[in-house]
TITIDREN-351487 format. One record per residue (C-alpha): x, z, y. Coordinates in steps of 0.25 Angstrom, whole numbers, padded with zeros to 4 digits, always signed. Layout:
BEGIN
XZY ...
This chain:
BEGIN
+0409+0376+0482 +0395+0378+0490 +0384+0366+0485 +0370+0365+0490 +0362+0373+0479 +0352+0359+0480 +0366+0352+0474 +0370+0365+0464 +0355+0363+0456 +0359+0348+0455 +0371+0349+0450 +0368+0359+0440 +0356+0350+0435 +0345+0361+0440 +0337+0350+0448 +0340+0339+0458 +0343+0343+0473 +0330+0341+0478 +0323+0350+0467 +0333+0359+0471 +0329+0362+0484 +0315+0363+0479 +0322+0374+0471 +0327+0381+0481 +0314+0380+0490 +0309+0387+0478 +0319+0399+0479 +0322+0396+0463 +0339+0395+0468 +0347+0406+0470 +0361+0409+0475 +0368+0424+0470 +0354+0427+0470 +0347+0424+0484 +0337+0411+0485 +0342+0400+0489 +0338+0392+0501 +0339+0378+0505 +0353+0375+0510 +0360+0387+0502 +0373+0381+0495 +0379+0390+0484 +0393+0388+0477 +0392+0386+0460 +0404+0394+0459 +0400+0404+0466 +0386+0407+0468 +0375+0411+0458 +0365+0400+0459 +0352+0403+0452 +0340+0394+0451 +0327+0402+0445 +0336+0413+0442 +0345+0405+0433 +0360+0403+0436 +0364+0388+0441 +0373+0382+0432 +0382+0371+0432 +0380+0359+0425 +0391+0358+0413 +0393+0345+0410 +0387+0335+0418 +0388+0322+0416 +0388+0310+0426 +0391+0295+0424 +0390+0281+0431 +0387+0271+0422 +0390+0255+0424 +0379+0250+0414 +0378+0239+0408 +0368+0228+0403 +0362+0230+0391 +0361+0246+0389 +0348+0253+0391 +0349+0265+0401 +0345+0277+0390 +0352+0285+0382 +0346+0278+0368 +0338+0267+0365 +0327+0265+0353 +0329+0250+0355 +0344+0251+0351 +0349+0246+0366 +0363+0249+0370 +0361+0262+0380 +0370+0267+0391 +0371+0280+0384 +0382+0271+0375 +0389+0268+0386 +0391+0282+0390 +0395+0287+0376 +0408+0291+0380 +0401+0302+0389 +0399+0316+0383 +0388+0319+0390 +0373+0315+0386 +0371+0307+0399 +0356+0300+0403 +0355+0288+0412 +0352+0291+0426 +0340+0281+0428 +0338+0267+0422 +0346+0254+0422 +0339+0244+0414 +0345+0239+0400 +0348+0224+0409 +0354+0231+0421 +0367+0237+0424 +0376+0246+0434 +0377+0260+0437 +0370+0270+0428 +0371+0286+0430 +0371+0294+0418 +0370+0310+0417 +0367+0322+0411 +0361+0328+0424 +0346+0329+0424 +0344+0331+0439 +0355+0321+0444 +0347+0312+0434 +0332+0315+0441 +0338+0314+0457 +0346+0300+0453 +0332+0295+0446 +0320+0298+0454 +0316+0289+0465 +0313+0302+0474 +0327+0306+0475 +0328+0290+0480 +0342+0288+0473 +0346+0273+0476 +0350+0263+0465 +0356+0251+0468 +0356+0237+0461 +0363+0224+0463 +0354+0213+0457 +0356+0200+0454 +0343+0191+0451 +0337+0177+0451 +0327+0172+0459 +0323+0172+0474 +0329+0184+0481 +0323+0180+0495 +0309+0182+0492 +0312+0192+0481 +0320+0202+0494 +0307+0204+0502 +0300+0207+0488 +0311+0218+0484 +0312+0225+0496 +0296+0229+0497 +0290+0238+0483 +0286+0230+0474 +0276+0233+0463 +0278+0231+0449 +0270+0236+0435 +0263+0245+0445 +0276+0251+0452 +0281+0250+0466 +0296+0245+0465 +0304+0248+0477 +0318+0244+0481 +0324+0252+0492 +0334+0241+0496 +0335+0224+0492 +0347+0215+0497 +0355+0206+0491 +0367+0207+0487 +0372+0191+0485 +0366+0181+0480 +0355+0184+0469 +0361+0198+0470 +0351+0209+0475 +0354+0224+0480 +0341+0232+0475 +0341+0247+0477 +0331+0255+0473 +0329+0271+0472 +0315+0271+0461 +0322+0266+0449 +0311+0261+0442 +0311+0254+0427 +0317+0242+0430 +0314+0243+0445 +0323+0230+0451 +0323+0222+0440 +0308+0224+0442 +0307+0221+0457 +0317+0209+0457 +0306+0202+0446 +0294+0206+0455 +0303+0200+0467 +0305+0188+0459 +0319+0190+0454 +0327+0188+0442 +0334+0200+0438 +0348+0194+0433 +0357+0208+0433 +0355+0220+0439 +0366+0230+0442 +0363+0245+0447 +0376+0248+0456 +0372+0261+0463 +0364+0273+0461 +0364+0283+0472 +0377+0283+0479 +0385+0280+0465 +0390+0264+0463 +0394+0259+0452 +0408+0256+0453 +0419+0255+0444 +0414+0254+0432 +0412+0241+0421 +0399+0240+0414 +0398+0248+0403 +0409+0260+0409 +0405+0274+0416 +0411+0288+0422 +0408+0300+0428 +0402+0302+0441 +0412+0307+0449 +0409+0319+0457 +0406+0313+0471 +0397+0303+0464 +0389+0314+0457 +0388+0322+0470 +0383+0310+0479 +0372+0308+0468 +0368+0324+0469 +0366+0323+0484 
C-alpha cells in the first residue's frame, strides 16, 4: 500500500516526519531511482526507496508499549540508588525498551516505552507540542492558585507553562502541558500554592490510559501507533 514517503522514513526509524521533509527538500530521498518531491507516496513492497543512496528498510522488530506505572518506580532503565525501576515492570518484554519521557518516582499513569529512536524524539520535544495530560489532586486554595496556573510562571529560572487549568472536582485539577519539564506540575502547583497529594498522567498525544491496573502493560495496537506518528 502507497504511504507518504514523510511517514515511510518514520516508520523505519530514519528521522521524524518533519525531518523527513527537510530530507526531501534536500533531494537525499529517491524512488526506483528519481528524486523525490514533496507530496510523492511510494508503496514499501513495491518500490525502491533510497535515502542517500542506501535502500530504506523496515524496521525488524519494533517494539511499543502503554505502561500503567505506578508509585514508587523511578522512570529509567537502572538505578545507582537501588530504586525499583519501570524497566522491572516490563521484564516480561523481549525487547530492550527506554521510557518515553519522565514520570516522577511519586507520580503515576500512562508511561510509553519503546525501542524506536525517532517515535522517541517527536513524542519528547516541546517543538513537535505533543500533549500530556494529568489529573491532579492537591491541598490547598485552588481559587487563587487557577489564575496562577494558567499565566507562565517562573521557577529556578525556568518559564513553566501549562497549556490548559480546570478542575476536574473538588481538590482535583486537569493540567495539560506539552514542555515536559523536570517535575513541571508538581513544580507549578507549589509556585501556585498548592499541595501536591497524587498525580496521575492519564493521556499523552491521543493515547488514554485505559484498561489497565497499576503495575500491568501491552502492546500498542496498530491504530494507536499510527495516530502517534501523524
Amino acid at each position: 500500500m502507497e504511504e507518504r514517503l514523510q511517514k515511510l522514513l518514520s516508520a523505519a526509524g530514519v528521522c521524524s516526519r518533519r525531518r523527513a521533509e527537510e530530507y526531501i527538500r534536500e533531494g537525499r530521498v529517491a524512488v526506483n531511482g528519481r528524486t523525490a518531491g514533496l507530496g510523492d507516496r511510494a508503496d514499501p513492497d513495491r518500490d525502491r526507496v533510497e535515502v542517500d543512496g542506501a535502500p530504506l528498510c523496515a524496521p525488524a522488530g519494533r517494539t511499543y508499549l502503554m505502561l500503567n506505572k505506578p508509585r514508587g518506580y523511578v522512570t529509567t532503565r537502572s538505578d545507582e540508588r537501588g530504586r525499583r525501576t519501570v524497566a522491572e515492570l516490563v521484564s516480561g518484554c523481549p525487547a530492550r525498551v527506554w521510557p518515553v519521557g519522565r514520570l516522577d518516582m511519586d507520580s503515576e499513569g500512562l508511561l510509553l516505552l519503546t525501542d524506536d529512536g525517532a517515535l522517541t524524539q517527536r513524542l519528547t520535544h516541546p517543538s513537535h507540542r505533543v500533549e500530556k495530560e494529568y489529573r491532579v489532586w492537591v491541598r490547598g486554595d485552588v481559587d487563587r492558585a487557577l489564575p496562577v496556573l494558567s499565566a507562565p510562571v517562573e521557577d529556578g529560572g525556568e518559564l513553566l507553562c501549562a497549556d490548559r487549568v480546570e478542575r476536574a472536582g473538588e481538590g482535583v485539577l486537569t493540567v495539560v502541558i506539552h514542555q515536559g519539564k523536570n517535575r513541571q506540575v508538581r513544580r507549578m502547583c507549589a509556585a501556585a500554592g498548592l499541595t501536591v497529594e497524587r498525580l496521575r498522567r492519564v493521556r499523552e498525544g491521543s493515547l488514554r490510559l485505559e484498561g489497565l491496573r497499576p503495575g500491568q502493560w501491552r502492546p500498542l495496537t496498530a491504530a494507536e501507533l499510527a495516530s502517534l506518528q501523524d
